[in-house]
C-alpha positions in Angstrom: 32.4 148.5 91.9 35.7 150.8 91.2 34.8 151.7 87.7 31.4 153.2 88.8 32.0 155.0 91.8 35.0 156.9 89.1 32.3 157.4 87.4 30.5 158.6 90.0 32.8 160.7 91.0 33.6 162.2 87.3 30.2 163.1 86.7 29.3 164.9 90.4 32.3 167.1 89.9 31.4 167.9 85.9 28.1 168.7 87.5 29.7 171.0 90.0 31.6 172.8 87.3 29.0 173.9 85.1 26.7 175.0 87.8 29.4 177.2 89.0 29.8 178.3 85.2 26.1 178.9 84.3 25.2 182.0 86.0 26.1 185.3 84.2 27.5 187.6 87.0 26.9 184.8 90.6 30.5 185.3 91.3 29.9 188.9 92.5 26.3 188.5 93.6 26.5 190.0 97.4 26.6 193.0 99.7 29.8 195.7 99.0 30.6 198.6 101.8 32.6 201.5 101.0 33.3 204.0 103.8 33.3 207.5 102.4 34.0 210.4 105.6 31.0 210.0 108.2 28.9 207.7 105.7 29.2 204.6 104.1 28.2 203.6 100.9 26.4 200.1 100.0 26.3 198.1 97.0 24.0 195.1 96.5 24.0 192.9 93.8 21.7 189.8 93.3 20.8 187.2 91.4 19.3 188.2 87.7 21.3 191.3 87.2 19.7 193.4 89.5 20.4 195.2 92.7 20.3 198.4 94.5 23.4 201.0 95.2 23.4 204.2 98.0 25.5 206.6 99.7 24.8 205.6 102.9 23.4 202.6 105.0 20.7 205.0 106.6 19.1 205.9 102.6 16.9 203.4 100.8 19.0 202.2 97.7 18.6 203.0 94.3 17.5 200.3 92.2 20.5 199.3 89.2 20.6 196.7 86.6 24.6 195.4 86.4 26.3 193.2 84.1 29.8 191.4 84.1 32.0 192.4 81.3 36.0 192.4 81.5 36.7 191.7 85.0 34.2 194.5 85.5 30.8 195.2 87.2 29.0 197.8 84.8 25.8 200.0 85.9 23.5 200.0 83.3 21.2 203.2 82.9 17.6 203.0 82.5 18.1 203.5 79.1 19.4 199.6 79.3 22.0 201.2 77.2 24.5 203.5 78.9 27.2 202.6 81.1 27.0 204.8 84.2 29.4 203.5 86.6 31.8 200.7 86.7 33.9 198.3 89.2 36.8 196.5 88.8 36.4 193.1 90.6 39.2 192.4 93.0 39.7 189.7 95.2 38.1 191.3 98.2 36.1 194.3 96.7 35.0 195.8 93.8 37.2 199.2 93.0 35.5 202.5 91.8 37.0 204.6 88.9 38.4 207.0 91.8 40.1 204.0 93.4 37.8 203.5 96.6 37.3 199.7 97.4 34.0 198.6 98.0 34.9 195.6 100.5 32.5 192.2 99.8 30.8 191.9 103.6 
């Protein structure tokens, strides 16, 4: 009875591993607020690589396709080619290249 609840218990948490490894970019998948004067900017990332980015919480955003590379978040263009924007991850944000943190809500 020992042996196979170990075993058990090996196998849930290998499970649990590589379902926390599989998904290209989950770690940062959520909803990122940067307040910027009298607005303040959103940045959404989901699932699949996509999400939406705008100056203000009043505008519609902009839809984006992202990618995780280097402890980065990278806007892709619609070329699917060209960086246009990137975000350093941080453990409560993502960072801007002018050093505004976009805090994870």
């Amino acid at each position: 009875m020992k042996k196979s609840a170990v075993i058990l218990v090996v196998v849930l948490a290998a499970v649990m591993l590589f379902a926390g490894c599989g998904s290209s970019g989950s770690s940062v998948v959520g909803v990122y607020k940067c307040k910027a004067g009298n607005n303040t900017a959103v940045l959404t990332l989901k699932e699949g690589n996509k999400g939406t980015i705008s100056l203000s919480e009043d505008l519609a955003g902009i839809p984006i396709t992202y990618k995780v590379k280097d402890g980065s978040v990278v806007l892709i263009g619609a070329d699917a080619k060209t960086n246009v924007g990137s975000f350093k991850i941080e453990a409560n944000g993502l960072r801007d290249f002018a050093g505004n943190l976009y805090k994870k809500q």
